[in-house]
BALUMMAR-752584 format. One record per atom (N, C-alpha, C): x, y, z. Coordinates in steps of 0.1 Angstrom, whole numbers, padded with zeros to 4 digits, always signed. Layout:
// residues N
XYZ
...
//
This chain:
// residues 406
+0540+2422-0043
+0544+2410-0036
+0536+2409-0023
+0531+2395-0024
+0523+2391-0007
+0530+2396+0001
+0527+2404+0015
+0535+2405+0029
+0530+2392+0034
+0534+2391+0051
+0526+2383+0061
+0512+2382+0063
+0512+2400+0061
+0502+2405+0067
+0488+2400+0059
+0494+2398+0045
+0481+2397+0035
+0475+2380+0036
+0484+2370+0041
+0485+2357+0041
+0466+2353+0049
+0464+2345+0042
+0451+2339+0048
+0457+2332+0062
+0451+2335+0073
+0454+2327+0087
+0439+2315+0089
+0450+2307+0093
+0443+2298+0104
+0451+2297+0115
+0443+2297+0131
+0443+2294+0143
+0435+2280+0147
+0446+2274+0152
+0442+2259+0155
+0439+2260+0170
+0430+2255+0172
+0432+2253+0188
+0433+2234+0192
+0444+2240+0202
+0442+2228+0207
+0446+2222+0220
+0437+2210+0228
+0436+2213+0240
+0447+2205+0249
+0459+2198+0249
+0463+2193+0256
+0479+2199+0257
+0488+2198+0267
+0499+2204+0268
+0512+2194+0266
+0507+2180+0264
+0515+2169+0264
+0523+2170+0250
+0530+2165+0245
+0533+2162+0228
+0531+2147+0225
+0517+2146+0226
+0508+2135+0225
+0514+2132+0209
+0504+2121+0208
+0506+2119+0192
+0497+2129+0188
+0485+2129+0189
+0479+2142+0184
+0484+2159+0180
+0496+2161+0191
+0504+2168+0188
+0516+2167+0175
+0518+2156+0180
+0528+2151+0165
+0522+2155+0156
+0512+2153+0151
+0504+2152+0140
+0501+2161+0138
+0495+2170+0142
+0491+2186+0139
+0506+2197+0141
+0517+2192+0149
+0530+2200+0142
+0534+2191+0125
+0538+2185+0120
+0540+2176+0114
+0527+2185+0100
+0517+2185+0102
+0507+2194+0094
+0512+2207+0093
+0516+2214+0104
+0522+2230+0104
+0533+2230+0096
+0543+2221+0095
+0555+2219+0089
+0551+2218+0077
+0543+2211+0068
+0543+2211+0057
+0533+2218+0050
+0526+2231+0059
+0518+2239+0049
+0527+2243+0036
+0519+2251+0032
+0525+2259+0017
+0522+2274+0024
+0533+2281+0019
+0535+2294+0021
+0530+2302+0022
+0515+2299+0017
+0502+2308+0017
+0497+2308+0030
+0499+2304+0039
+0491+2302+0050
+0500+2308+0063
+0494+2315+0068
+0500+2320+0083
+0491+2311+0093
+0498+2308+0101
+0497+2291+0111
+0495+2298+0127
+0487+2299+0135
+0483+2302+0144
+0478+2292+0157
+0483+2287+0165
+0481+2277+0178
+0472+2284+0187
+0465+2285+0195
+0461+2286+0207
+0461+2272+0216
+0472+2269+0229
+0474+2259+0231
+0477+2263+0248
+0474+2254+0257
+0479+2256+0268
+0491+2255+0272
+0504+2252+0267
+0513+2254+0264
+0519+2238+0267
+0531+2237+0273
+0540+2225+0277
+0548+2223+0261
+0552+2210+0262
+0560+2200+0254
+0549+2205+0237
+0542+2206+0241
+0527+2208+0225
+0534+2223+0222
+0535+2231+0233
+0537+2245+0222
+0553+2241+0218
+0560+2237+0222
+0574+2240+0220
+0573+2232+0206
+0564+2223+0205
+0568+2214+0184
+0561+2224+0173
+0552+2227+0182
+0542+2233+0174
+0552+2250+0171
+0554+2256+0182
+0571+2263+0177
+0577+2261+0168
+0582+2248+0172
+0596+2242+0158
+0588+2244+0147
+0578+2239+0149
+0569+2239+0136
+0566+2250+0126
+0569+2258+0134
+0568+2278+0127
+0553+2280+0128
+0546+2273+0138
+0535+2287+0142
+0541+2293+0149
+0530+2307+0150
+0527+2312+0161
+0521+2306+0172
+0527+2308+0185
+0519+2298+0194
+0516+2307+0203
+0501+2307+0209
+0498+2319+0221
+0490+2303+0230
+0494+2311+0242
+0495+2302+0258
+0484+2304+0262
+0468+2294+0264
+0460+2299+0275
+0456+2288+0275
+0441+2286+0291
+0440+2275+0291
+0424+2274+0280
+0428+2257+0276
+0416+2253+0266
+0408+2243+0272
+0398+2245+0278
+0388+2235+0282
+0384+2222+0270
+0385+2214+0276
+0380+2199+0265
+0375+2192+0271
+0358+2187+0269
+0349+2179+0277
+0350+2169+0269
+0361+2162+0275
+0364+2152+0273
+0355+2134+0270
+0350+2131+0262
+0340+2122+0257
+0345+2110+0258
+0354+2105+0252
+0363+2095+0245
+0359+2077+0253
+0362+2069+0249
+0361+2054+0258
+0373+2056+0269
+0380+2060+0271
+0393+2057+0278
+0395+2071+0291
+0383+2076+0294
+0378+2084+0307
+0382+2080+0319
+0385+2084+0329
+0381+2080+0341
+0375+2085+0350
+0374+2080+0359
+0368+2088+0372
+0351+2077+0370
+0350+2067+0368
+0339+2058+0369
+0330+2062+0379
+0317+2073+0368
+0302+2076+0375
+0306+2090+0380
+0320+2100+0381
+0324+2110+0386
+0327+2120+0378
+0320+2118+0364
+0326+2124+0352
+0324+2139+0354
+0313+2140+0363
+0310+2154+0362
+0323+2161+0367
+0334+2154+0378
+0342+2163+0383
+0353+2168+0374
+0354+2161+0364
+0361+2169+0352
+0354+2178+0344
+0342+2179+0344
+0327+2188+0334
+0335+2203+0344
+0332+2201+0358
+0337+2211+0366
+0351+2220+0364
+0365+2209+0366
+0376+2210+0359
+0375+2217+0346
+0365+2216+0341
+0367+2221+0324
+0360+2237+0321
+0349+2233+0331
+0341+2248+0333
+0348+2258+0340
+0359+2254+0346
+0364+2265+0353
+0374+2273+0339
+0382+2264+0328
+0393+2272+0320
+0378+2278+0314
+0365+2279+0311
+0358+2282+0301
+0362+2297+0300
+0360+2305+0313
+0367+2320+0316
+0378+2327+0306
+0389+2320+0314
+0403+2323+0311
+0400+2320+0291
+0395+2310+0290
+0398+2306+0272
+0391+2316+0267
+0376+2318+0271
+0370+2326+0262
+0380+2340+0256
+0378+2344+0271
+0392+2360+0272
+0398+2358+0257
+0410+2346+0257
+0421+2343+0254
+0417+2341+0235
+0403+2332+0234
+0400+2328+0221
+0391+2346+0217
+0387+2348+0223
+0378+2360+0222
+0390+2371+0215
+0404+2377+0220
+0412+2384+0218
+0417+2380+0211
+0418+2364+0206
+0425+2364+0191
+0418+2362+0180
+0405+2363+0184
+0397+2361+0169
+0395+2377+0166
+0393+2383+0175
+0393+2400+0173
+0407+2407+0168
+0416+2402+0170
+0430+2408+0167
+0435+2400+0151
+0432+2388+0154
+0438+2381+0138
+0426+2380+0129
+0416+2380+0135
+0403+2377+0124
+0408+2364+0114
+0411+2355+0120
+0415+2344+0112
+0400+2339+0100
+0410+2335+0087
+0397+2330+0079
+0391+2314+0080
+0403+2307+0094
+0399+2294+0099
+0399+2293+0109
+0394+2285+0119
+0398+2279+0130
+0395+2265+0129
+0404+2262+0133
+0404+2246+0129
+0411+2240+0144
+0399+2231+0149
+0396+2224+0163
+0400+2211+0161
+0414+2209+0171
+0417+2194+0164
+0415+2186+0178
+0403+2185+0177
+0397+2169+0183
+0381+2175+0185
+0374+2168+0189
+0357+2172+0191
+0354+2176+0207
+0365+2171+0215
+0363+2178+0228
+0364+2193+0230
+0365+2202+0221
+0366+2216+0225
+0353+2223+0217
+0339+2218+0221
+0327+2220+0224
+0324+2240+0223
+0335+2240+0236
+0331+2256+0240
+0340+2265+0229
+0349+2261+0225
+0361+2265+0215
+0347+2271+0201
+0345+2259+0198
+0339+2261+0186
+0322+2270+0188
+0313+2268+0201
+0310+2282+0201
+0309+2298+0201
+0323+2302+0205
+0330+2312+0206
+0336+2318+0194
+0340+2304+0188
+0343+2308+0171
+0331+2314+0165
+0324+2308+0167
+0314+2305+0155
+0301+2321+0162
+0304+2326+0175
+0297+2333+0180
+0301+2352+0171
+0319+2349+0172
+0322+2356+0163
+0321+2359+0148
+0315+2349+0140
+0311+2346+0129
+0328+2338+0127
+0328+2332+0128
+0347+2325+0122
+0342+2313+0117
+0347+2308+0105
+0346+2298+0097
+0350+2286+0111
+0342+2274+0111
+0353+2263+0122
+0353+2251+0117
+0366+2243+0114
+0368+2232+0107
+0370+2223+0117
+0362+2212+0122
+0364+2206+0132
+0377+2196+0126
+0387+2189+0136
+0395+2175+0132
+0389+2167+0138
+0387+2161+0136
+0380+2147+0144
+0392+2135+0145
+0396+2136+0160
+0409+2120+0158
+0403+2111+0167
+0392+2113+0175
+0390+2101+0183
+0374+2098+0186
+0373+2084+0182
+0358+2082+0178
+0349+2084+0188
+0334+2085+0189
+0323+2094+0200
+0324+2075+0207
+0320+2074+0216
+0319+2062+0227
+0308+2056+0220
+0302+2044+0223
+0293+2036+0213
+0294+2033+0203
+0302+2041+0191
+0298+2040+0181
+0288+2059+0177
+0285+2064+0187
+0279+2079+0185
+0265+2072+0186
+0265+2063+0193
+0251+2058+0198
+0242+2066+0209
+0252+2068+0220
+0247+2073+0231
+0241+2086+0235
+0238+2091+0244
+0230+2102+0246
+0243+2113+0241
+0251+2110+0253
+0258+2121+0251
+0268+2121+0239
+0273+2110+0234
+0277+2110+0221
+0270+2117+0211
+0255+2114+0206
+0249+2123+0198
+0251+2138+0201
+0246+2143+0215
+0250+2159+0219
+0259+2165+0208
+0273+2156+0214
+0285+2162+0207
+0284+2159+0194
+0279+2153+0186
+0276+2152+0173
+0268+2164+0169
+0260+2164+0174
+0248+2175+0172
+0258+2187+0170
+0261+2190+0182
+0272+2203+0185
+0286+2206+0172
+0292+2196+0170
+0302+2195+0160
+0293+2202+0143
+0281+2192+0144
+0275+2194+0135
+0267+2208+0129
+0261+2215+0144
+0258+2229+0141
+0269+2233+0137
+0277+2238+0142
+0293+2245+0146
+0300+2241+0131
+0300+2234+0125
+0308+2231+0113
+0306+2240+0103
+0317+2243+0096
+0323+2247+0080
+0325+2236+0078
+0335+2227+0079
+0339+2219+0072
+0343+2207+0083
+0342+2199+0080
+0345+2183+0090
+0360+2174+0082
+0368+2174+0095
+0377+2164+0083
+0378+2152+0096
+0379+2137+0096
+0381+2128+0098
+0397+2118+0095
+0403+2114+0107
+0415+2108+0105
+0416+2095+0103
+0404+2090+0099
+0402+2074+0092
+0391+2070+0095
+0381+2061+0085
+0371+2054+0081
+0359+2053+0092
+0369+2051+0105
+0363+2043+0118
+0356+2058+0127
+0368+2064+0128
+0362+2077+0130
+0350+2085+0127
+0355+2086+0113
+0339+2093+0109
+0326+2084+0108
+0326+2073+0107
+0317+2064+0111
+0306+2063+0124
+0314+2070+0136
+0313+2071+0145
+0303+2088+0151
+0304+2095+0138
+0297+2106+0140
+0284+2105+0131
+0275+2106+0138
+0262+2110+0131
+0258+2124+0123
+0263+2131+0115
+0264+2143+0114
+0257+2143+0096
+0251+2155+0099
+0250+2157+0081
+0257+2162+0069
+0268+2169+0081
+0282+2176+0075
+0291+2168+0068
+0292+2169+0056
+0300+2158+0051
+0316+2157+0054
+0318+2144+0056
+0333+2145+0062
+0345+2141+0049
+0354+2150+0056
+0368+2144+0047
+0378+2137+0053
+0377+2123+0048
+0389+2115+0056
+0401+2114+0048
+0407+2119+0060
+0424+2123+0057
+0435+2118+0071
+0445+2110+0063
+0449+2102+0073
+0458+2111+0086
+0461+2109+0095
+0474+2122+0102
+0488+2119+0092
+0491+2129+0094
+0503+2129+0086
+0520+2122+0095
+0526+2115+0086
+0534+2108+0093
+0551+2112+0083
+0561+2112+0092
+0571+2111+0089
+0584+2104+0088
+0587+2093+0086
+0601+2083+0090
+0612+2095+0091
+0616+2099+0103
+0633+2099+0101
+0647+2093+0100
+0650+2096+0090
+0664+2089+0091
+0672+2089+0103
+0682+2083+0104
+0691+2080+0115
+0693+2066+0117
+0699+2064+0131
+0706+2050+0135
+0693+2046+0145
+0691+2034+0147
+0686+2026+0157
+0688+2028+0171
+0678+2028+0179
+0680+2029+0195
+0688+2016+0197
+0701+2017+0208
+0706+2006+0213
+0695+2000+0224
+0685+1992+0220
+0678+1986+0231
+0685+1972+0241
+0694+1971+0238
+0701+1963+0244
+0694+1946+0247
+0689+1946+0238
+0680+1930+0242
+0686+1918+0238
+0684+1908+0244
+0687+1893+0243
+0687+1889+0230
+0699+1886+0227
+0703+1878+0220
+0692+1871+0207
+0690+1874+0198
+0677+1861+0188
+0665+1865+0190
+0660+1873+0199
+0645+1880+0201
+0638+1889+0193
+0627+1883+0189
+0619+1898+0182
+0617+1901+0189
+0620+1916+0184
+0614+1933+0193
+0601+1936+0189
+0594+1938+0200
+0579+1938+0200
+0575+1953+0202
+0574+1965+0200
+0570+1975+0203
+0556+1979+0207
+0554+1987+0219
+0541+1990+0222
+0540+2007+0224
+0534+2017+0221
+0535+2028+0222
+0527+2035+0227
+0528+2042+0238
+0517+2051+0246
+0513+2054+0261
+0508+2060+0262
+0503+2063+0281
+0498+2048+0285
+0505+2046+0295
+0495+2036+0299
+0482+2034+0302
+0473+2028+0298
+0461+2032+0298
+0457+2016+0297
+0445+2013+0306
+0441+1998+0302
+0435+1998+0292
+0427+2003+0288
+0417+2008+0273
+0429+2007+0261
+0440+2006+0260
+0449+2002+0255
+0455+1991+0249
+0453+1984+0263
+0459+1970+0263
+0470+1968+0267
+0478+1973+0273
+0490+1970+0277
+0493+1955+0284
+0477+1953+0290
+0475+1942+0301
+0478+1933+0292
+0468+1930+0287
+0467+1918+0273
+0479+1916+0266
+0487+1929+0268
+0501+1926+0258
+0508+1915+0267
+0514+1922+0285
+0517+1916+0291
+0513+1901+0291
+0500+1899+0291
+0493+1885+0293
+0504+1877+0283
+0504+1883+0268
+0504+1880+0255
+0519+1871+0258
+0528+1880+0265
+0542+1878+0260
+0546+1869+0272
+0534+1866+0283
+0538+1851+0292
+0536+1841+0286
+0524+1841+0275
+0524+1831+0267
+0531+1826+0260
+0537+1836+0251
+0550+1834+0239
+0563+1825+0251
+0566+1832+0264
+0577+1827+0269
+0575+1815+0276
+0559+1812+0276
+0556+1796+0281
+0560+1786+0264
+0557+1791+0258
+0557+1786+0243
+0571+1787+0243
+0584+1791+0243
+0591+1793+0239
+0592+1804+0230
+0588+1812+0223
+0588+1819+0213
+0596+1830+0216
+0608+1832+0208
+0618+1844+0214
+0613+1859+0208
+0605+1862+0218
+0599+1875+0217
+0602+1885+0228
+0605+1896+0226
+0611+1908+0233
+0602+1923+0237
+0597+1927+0244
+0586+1934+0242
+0590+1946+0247
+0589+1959+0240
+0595+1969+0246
+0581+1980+0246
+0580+1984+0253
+0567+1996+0262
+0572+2008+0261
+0572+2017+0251
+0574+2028+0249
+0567+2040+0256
+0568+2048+0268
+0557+2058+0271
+0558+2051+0289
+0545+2055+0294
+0546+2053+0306
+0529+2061+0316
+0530+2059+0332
+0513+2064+0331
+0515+2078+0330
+0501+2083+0326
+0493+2100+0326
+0501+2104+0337
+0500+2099+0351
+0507+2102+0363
+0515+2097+0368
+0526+2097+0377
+0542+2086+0377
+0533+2087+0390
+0542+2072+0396
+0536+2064+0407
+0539+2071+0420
+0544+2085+0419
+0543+2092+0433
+0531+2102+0434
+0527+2105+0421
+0512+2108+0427
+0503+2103+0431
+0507+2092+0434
+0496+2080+0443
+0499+2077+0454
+0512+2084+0463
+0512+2084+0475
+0506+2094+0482
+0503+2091+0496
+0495+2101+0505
+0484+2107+0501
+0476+2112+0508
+0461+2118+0508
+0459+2122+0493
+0466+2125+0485
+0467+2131+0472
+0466+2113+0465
+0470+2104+0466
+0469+2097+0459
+0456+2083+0464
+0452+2087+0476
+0441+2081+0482
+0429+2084+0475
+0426+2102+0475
+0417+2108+0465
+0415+2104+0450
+0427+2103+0442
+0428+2099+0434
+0421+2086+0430
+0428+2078+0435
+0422+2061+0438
+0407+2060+0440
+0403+2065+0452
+0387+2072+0450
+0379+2075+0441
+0385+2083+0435
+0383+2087+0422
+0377+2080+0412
+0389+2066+0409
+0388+2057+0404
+0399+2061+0393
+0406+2066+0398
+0422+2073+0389
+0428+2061+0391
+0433+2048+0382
+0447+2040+0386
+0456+2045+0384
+0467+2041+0394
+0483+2043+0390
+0483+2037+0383
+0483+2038+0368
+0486+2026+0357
+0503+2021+0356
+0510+2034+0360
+0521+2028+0358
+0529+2018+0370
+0522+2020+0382
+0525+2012+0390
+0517+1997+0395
+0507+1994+0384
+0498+1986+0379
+0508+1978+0373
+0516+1985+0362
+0519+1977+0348
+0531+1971+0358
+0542+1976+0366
+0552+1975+0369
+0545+1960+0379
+0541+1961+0387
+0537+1947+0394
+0531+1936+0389
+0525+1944+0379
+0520+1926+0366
+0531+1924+0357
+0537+1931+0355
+0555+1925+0352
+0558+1912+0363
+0560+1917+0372
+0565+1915+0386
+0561+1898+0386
+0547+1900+0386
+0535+1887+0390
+0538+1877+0377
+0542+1886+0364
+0539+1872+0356
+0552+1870+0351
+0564+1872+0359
+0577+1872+0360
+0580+1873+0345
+0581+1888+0341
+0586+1893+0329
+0592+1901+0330
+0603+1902+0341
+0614+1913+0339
+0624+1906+0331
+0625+1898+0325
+0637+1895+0312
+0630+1893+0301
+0619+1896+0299
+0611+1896+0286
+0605+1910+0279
+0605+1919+0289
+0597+1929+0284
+0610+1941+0290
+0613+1951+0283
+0616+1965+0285
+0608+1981+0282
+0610+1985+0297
+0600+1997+0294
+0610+2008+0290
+0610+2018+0281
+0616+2030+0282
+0606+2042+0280
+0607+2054+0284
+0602+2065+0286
+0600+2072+0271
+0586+2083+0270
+0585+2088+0259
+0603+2100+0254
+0605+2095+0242
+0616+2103+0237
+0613+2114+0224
+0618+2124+0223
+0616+2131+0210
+0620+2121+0200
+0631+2117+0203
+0635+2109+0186
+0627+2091+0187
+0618+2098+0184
+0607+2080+0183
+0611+2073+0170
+0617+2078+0163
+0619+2072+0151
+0632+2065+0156
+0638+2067+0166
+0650+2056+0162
+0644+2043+0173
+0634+2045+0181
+0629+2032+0185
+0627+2024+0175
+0614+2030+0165
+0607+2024+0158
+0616+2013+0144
+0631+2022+0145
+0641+2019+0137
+0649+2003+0144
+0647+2002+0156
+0649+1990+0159
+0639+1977+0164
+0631+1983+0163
+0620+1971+0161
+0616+1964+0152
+0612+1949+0150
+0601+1942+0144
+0588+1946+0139
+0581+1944+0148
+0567+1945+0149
+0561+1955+0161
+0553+1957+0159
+0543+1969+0169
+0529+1966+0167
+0528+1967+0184
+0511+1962+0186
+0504+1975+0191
+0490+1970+0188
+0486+1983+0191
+0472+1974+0198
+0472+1970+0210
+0457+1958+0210
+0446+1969+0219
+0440+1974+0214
+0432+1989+0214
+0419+1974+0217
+0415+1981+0236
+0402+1977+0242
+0393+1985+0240
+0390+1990+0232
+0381+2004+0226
+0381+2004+0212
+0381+2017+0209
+0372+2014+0197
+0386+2026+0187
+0389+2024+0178
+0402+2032+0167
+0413+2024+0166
+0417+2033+0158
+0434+2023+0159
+0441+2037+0160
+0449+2040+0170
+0456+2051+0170
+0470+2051+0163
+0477+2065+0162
+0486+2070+0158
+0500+2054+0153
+0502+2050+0163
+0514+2041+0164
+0514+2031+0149
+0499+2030+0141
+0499+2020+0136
+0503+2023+0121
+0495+2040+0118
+0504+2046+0109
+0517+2046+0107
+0520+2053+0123
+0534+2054+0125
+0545+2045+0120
+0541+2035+0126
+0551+2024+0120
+0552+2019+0110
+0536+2021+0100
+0544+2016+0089
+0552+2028+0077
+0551+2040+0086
+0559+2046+0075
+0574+2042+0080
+0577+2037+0089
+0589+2028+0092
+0593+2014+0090
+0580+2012+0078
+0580+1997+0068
+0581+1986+0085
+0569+1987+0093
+0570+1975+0105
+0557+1971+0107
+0554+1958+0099
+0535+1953+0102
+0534+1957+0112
+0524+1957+0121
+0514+1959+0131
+0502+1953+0133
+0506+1945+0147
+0493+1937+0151
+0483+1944+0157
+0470+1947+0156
+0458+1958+0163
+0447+1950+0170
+0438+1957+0175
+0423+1955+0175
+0417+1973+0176
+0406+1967+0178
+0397+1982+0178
+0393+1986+0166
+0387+1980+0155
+0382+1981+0140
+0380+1969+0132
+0367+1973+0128
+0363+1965+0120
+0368+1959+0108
+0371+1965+0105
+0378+1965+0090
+0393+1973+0085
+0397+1984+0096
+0412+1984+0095
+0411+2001+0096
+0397+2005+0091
+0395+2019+0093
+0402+2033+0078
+0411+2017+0071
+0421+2028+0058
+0436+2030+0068
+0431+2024+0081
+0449+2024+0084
+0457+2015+0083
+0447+2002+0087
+0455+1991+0083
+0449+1980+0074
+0453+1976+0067
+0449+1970+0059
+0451+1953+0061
+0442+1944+0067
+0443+1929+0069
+0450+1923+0061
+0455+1915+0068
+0468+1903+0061
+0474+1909+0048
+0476+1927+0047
+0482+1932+0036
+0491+1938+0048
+0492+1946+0052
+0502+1956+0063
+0503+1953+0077
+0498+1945+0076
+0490+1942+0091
+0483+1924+0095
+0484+1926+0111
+0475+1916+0113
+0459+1925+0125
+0448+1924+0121
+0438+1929+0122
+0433+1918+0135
+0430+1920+0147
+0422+1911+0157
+0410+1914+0157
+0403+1903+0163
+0387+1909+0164
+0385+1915+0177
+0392+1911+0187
+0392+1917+0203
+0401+1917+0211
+0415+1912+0208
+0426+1923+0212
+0424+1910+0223
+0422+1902+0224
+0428+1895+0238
+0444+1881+0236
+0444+1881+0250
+0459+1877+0249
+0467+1867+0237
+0452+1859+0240
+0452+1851+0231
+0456+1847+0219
+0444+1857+0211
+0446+1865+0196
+0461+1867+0193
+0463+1878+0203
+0477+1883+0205
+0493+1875+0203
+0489+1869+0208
+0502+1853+0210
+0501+1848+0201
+0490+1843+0193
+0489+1833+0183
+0495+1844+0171
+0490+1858+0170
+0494+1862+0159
+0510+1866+0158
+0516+1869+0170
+0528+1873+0174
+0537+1858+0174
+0533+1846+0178
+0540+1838+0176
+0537+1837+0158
+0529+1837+0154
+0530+1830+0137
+0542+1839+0131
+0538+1856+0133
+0548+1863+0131
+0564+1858+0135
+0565+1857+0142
+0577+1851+0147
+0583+1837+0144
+0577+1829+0135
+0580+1818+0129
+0582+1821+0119
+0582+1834+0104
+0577+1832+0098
+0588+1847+0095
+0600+1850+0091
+0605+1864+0086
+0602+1869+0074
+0599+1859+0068
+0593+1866+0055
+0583+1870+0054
+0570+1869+0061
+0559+1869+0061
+0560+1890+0069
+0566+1890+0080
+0570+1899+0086
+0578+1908+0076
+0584+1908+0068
+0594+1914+0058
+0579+1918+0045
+0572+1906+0045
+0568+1913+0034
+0551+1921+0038
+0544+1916+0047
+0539+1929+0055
+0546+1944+0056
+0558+1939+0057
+0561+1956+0066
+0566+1962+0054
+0567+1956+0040
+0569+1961+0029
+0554+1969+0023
+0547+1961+0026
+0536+1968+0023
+0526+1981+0030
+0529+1975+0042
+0528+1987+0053
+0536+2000+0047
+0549+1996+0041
+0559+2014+0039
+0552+2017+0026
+0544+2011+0013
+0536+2020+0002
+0526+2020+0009
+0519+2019+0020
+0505+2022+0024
+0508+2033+0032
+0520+2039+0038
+0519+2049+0044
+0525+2065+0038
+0526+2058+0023
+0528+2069+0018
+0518+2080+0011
+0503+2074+0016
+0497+2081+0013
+0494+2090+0027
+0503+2091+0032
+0503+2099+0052
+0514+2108+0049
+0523+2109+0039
+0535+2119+0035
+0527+2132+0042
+0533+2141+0051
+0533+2154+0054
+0525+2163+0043
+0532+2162+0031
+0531+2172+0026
+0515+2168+0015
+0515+2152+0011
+0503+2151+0008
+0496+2153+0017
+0491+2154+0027
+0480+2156+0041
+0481+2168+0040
+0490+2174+0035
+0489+2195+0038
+0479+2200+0025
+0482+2190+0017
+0474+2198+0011
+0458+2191+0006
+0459+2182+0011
+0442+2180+0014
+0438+2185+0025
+0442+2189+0033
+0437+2197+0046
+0434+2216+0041
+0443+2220+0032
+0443+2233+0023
+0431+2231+0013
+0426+2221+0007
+0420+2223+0002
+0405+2223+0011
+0402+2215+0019
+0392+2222+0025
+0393+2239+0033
+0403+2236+0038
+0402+2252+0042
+0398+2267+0030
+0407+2261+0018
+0400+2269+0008
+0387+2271+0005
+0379+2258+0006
+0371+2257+0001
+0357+2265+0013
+0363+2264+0023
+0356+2270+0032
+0358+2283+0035
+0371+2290+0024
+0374+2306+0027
+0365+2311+0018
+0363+2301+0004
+0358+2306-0005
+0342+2309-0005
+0333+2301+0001
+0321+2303+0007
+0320+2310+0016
+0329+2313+0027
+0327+2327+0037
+0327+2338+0034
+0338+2339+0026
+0341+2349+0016
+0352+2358+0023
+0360+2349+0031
+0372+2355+0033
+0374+2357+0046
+0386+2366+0049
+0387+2372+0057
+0378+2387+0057
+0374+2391+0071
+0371+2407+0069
+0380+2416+0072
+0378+2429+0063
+0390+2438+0069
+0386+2446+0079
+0395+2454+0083
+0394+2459+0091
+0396+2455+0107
//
């Protein structure tokens, strides 16, 4: 009989302590391995190790540098001061990745996002198989200087490449062939959030950090429109900023601003204010049980000033709710135009209103979108994603040729 001990391991690393959606997604993966697999995190800890817990890894605490690439950066022309920021965990991680590739001799590591650069030479210095995840596309298009780099880098460094939709791997120039595999998504059952809103309004859902690269602005814009129009639309702002608006008081929040850090959340709160939408829009805070938001909503926008369609758009339709986007050409395999979805070409207010009003004229149209959205997101079942994700890792134990003993 297998022990623990005999189980092929993968160690995932990963770099953020929030329970981002990225987190969701890679606990949500942990949950539905198959038995065969001993599940290993290296994670800087917070809210990410406690799912990734629930989740039945093992989770060990240090910090993980990630030189962060992505469109939605800040610090405009100051990027180096986070290269700094990042170079300083390089120490502490190495230690930390160094002592668990020596102690578990894992037959994976699997890097879930492309910012952990130094992660994957450490693996790969120890001889360790490394399966990059790729969830967030290189800036340009993987046009730019430094976008190629990290292409380059992903590309030496690879066993195996997996991609979380069309747009994504598009985005990498690599000769490593990619496997696109959606994140895995789960509807929970339960009752609906009491959002308490007006009377006859569609509920408009928006999900995530505040971030202008987002769109939050454009949503706002979007929903002065509808209420110049008349159109009974309700807009609810799930999440809130990176930082709460008291780290932008005093010398600490002067720096910041310097920086070119916005208070986003105290951004969003005054363009409420300015385009008098305190009875049109409600903000609530990120919750563990997201599914009972998503249980009381309509529709969910996702108007992405950059370039993907993130997590939210999946998400909802495995909660059978179209989703209005931008940020993709063609939908990327997450959303599918005028089948699950309404697809924009650039996410402005505009677009926005006109599609959200048509929506809103129109419940059948909305009903039968979001019908199609819930068989399009059944190819995101947990457990199918587990095991396309297993089969690459197999396939890369099998060409290593294992784990070694001793």
């Amino acid at each position: 009989m297998c022990t623990a001990v005999d189980l092929p391991i993968v160690l995932f690393v990963h770099h953020r302590p929030q329970p981002s959606g990225a987190a969701r997604s890679l606990a949500l993966l942990i949950g539905a391995l198959g038995a065969e697999w001993d599940a290993h995190v290296l994670v800087p800890g917070g809210g990410a190790a406690e799912i990734f817990a629930e989740a039945g890894a093992t989770v060990h605490r240090a910090p993980v540098p990630a030189f962060t690439h992505t469109w939605d950066v800040h610090y405009h022309g100051l990027r180096w001061l986070v290269a700094l920021r990042e170079l300083a965990a390089v120490p502490p991680h190495a230690r930390a990745l160094s002592r668990l590739l020596h102690e578990l001799k894992p037959d994976v590591v699997h890097l879930n996002d492309s910012v952990m650069i130094a992660s994957a030479a450490i693996a790969r210095h120890a001889k360790a198989p490394v399966v990059w995840h790729l969830r967030s596309s290189l800036a340009f298009g993987g046009n730019g200087s430094r976008s190629r780099w990290i292409a380059r880098q992903v590309d030496r460094t690879a066993s195996a490449v997996i991609a979380i939709d069309t747009d994504v791997a598009a985005s990498f120039p690599i000769r490593t062939a990619v496997a696109v595999i959606p994140n895995p998504v789960l509807a929970e059952e339960g009752e609906p959030a009491q959002l308490d809103l007006p009377e006859g309004r569609l509920a408009v859902g928006f999900f995530g950090y505040l971030r202008r690269q987002k769109g939050w602005a454009e949503f706002l814009e979007a929903l002065r429109l509808l209420a110049d129009r008349q159109v009974p639309v309700h807009g609810v702002v799930v999440g809130g900023g990176v930082r709460p608006p008291s780290a932008f008081r005093g010398l600490r929040g002067r720096s910041l601003e310097a920086l070119g850090i916005p208070d986003e959340q105290g951004a969003f709160e005054r363009r409420t204010r300015e385009l008098r939408l305190e009875g049109v829009v409600t903000q609530r805070p990120f919750t563990r049980d997201i599914g009972a938001i998503y249980r009381a909503l309509d529709i969910v926008v996702f108007p992405n000033q950059g370039e993907g369609l993130g997590r939210p758009v999946i998400e909802a339709a495995a909660y059978g709710l179209p989703v209005v986007a931008s940020g993709s050409a063609d939908g990327g395999g997450v959303l599918v135009p005028d089948v699950t979805g309404v697809l924009l070409a650039h996410g402005t207010p505009d677009e926005l209103a006109d599609a959200l009003g048509r929506l809103a004229s129109d419940p059948a149209l909305i009903a039968r979108l979001g019908s199609a959205a819930l068989r399009h997101a059944a190819r995101a079942a947990p457990m199918r994603v587990a095991q396309q994700v297993e089969a690459v890792w197999r396939d890369v134990v099998g060409r290593s040729g294992g784990r070694e003993s001793g």
